[in-house]
C-alpha positions in Angstrom: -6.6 29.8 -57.1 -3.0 29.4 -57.5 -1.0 26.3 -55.6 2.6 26.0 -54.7 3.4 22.3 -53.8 6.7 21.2 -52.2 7.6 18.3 -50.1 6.9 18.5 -46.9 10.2 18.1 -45.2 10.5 22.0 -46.0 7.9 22.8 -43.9 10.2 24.9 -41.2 10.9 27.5 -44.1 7.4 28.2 -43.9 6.2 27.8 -40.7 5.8 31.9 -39.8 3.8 31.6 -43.1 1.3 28.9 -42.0 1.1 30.5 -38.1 0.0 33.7 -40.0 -3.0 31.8 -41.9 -3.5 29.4 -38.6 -4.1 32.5 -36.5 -6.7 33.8 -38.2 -9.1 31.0 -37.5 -10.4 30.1 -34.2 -7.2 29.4 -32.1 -6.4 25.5 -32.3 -3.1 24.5 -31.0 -3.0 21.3 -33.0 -2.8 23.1 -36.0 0.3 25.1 -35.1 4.1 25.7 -36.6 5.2 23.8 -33.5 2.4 20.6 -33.6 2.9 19.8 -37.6 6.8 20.1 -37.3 6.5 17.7 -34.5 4.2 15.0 -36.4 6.3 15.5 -39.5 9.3 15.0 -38.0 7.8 11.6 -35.6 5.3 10.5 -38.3 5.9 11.5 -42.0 6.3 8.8 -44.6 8.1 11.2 -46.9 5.7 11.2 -49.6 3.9 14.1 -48.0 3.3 17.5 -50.2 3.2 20.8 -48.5 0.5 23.0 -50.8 0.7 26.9 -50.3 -1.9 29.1 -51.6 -2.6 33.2 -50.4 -5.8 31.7 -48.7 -5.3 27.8 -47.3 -2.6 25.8 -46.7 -2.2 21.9 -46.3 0.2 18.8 -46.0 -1.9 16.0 -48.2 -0.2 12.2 -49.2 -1.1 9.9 -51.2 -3.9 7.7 -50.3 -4.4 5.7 -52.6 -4.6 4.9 -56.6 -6.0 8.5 -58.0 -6.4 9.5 -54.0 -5.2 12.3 -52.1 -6.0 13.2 -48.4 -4.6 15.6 -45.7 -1.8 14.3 -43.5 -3.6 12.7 -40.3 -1.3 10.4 -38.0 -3.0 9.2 -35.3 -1.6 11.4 -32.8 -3.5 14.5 -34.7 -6.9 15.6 -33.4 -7.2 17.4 -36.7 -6.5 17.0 -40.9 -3.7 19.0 -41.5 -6.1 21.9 -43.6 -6.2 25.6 -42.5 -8.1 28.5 -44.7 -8.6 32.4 -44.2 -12.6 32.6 -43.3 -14.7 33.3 -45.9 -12.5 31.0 -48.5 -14.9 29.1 -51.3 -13.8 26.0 -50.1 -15.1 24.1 -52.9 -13.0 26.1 -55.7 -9.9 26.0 -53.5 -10.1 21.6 -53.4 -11.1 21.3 -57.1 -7.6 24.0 -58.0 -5.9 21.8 -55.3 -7.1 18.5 -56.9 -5.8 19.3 -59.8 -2.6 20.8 -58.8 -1.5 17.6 -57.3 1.0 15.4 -59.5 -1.3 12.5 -61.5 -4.8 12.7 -62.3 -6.1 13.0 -58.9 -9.8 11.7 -58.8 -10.3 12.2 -54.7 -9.3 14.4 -52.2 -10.3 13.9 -48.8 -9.9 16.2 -45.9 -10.1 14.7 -42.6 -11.1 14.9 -39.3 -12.2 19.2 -39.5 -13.7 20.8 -36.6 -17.3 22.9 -37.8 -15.5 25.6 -35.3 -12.4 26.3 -37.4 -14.0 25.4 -40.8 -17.7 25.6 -41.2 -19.3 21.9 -42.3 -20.9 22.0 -45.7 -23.8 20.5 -47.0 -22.1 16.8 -48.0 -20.0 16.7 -45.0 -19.3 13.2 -44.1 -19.9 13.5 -39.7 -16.7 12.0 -38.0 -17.0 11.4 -34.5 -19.0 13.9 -31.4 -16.3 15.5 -29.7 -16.9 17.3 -26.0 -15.8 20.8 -24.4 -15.8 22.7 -21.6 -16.3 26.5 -21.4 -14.7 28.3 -18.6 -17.1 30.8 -17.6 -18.2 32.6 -14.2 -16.9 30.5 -11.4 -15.9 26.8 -10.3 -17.8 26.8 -7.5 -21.0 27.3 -10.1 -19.9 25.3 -13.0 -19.1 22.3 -10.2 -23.0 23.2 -8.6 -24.4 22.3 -12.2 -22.6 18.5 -12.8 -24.7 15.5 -11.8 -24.9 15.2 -7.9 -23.3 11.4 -8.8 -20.0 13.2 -10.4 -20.1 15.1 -7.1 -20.7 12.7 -4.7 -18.7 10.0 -5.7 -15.5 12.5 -5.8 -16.2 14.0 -3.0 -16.8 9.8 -1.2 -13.2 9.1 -2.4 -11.3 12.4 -1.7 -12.7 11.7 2.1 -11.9 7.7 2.1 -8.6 8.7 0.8 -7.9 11.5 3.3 -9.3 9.5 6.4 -6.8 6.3 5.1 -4.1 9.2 5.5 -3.3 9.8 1.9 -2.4 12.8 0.5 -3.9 14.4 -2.2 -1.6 16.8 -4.9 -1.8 18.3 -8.6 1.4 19.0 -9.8 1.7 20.9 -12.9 4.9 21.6 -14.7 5.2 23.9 -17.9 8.7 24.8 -18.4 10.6 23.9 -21.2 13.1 21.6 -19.2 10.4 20.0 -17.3 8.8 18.0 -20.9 11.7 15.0 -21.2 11.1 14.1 -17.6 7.1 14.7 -17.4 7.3 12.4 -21.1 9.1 9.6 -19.7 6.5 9.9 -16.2 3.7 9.3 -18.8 5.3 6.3 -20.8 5.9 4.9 -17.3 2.2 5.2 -16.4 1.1 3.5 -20.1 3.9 0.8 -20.1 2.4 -0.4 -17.2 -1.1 -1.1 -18.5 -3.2 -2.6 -21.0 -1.5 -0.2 -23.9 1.8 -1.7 -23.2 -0.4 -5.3 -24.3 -1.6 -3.7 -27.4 2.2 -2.0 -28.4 0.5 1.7 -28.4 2.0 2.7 -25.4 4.1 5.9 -25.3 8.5 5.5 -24.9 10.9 8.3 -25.2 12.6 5.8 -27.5 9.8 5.5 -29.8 7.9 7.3 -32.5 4.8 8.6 -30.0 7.5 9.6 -27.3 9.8 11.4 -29.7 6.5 13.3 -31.0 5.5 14.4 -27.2 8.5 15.4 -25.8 9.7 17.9 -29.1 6.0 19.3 -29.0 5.9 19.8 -25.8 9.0 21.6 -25.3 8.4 23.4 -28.0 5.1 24.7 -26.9 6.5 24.7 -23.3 9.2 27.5 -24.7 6.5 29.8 -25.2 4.5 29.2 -22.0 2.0 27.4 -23.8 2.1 23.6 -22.4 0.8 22.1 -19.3 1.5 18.7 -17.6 -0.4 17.9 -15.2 0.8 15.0 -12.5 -1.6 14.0 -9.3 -0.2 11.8 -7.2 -2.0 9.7 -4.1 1.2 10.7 -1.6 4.5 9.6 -2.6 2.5 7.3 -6.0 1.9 8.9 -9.3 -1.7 8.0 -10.3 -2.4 10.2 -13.1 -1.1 12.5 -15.7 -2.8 14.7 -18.8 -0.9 16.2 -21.1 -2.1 20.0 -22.4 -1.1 22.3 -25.0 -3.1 26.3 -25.5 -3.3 28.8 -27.8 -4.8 31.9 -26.7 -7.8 31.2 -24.3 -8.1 27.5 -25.6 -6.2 24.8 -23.9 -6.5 20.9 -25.2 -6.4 17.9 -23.1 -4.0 15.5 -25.5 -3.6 13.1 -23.7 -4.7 10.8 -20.4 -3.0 8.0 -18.3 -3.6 6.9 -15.1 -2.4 4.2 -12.7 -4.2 1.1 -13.4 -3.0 -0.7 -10.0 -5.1 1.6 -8.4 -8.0 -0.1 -6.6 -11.2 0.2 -8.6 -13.2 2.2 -6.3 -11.2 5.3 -7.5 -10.8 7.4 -10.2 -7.5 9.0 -10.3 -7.9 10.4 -13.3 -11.4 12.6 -12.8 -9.7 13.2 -9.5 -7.0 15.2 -11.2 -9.5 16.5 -14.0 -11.5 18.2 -11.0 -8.2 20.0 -9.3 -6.9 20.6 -12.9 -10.7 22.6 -14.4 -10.4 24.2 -11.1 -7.4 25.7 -11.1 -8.5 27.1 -15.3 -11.2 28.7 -13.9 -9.6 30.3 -10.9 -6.4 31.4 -13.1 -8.2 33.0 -15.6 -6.9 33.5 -19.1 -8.9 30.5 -20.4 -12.1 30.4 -22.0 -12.5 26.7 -23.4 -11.4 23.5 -22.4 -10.8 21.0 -25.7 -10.9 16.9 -25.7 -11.5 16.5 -29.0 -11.6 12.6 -28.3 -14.6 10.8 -29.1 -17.2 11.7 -26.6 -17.2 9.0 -23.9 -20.0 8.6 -20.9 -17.7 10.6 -18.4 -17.8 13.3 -21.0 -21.3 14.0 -20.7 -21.0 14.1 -17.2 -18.4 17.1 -17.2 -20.0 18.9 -20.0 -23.3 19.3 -22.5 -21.4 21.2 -25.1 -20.7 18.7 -27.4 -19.9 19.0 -31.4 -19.3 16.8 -34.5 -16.4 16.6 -36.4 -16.2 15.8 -40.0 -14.8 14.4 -43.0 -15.4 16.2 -47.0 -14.5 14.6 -49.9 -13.9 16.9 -53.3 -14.3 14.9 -56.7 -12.6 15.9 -59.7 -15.7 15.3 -62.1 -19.6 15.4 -60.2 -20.2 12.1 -61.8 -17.3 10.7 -59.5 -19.2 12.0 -56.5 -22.7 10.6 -57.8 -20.6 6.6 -58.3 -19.6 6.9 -54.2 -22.9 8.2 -53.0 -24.3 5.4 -55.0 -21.8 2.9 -54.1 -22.8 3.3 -50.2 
């Protein structure tokens, strides 16, 4: 297999290019034109490569003495790695490996989804991530969560409504909407324990910047959702969304933390919100891709592993680090 490598700050010229490859996969928003622009343009160091082949495509950086792995900020669900189905994976690394500038020894894709990219043999699992498949009705999926999901919603939608407070979803998916529905979020998150920590999101930072130029961008094609519930006149929660085709991805979650403990704003919202997918129609799976967490399993049983793969430029290489673990 043949690489082209270029840096990866000349990505736009070939973003048709990589949307072409990317569609042919198992849609996944995060690995569109519009996503990668966005995290290159928030997060890249500048040392990134772009590698262009007929059959895969990638943005790797160095990682590393001898080291090479795909691009992977924090803010990416997924290794920036797409290939045409039915690609020998293995061949296309070793060309890729030695494509790169230096004697590359390692290259590591990252964080892969099985569903996009089948898992090989030596996969290295990442983390269990959780999804929801929109089939049939609400009325049945809601009938088959535990009755203590149910319950307990249904206890605090009725203390809330007999204390006089009203309930609303609000979602907002025009392109003009994202700046103002960005800076709600970082409002939310500065005002909690990620402020403490310094992760929180700003329009004026690198995270903020990231959001609000993906988000519009996604938004100019009808393909992002924010979704705001407030408790009255108070904002409590807020998840940001972005689809492709029949998929749509949760990104992101904040929520109010002033909010007495007794409710949950958030898996308020989460039940309007995966009520209002399966009533619209048009979507078929709903994506966390988060590590799955104990109120995962109570929204969903469908859960899957992601992975990392590692391809050695000599067997013996791969033999040292199996033996060195």
């Amino acid at each position: 297999m043949t690489w082209t490598l270029m840096p990866a700050a000349g990505f736009g010229a070939h973003a048709r290019q990589w949307d072409a490859l990317q569609a042919q996969t198992v849609a996944s928003p995060m690995l569109q034109a519009d996503f990668v622009a966005a995290l290159l343009d928030a997060f890249s160091n500048g040392d990134e490569l772009l590698a262009i082949s007929n059959d895969a495509m990638a943005i790797v950086r160095p990682h590393g003495r001898g080291s090479w792995a795909t691009f992977q900020p924090a803010q990416a669900p997924l290794g920036m790695w797409i290939e045409r189905p039915g690609l020998d994976r293995a061949g296309a690394l070793a060309s890729l490996l030695r494509a790169l500038p230096g004697v590359g020894l390692v290259l590591g894709l990252t964080q892969l989804d099985p569903l996009l990219a089948p898992a090989p043999d030596d996969a290295m699992e990442y983390i269990q991530t959780a999804r929801i498949t929109v089939a049939g009705s609400f009325v049945d999926y809601w009938a088959a969560r535990g009755k203590n999901l149910r319950s307990n919603l249904k206890k605090q939608r009725a203390k809330l409504t007999a204390d006089g407070v009203d309930l609303r979803l609000q979602t907002s998916t025009r392109a003009d909407q994202m700046l103002e529905a960005v800076r709600d979020f970082g409002r939310l998150e500065s005002a909690g324990w990620k402020a403490q920590a310094g992760t929180a999101v700003h329009l004026d930072n690198a995270q903020g910047r990231f959001y609000s130029r993906m988000l519009a961008a996604f938004a100019a094609r009808g393909a992002a959702s924010v979704y705001r519930y407030w408790f009255g006149d108070q904002l409590v929660a807020m998840d940001l969304c972005i689809r492709q085709g029949d998929c749509i991805v949760v990104l992101k979650t904040t929520y109010d933390e002033s909010v007495p403990k007794t409710f949950s704003p958030a898996l308020l919202m989460r039940e309007d919100a995966v009520r209002a997918l399966f009533d619209e129609g048009g979507t078929a799976r709903i994506e966390f891709y988060g590590k799955v967490m104990e109120w995962h399993t109570r929204w969903t049983e469908q859960v899957r592993t992601l992975y990392h793969l590692n391809q050695y430029r000599w067997a013996a290489l791969r033999r040292l680090h199996a033996l060195s673990k």
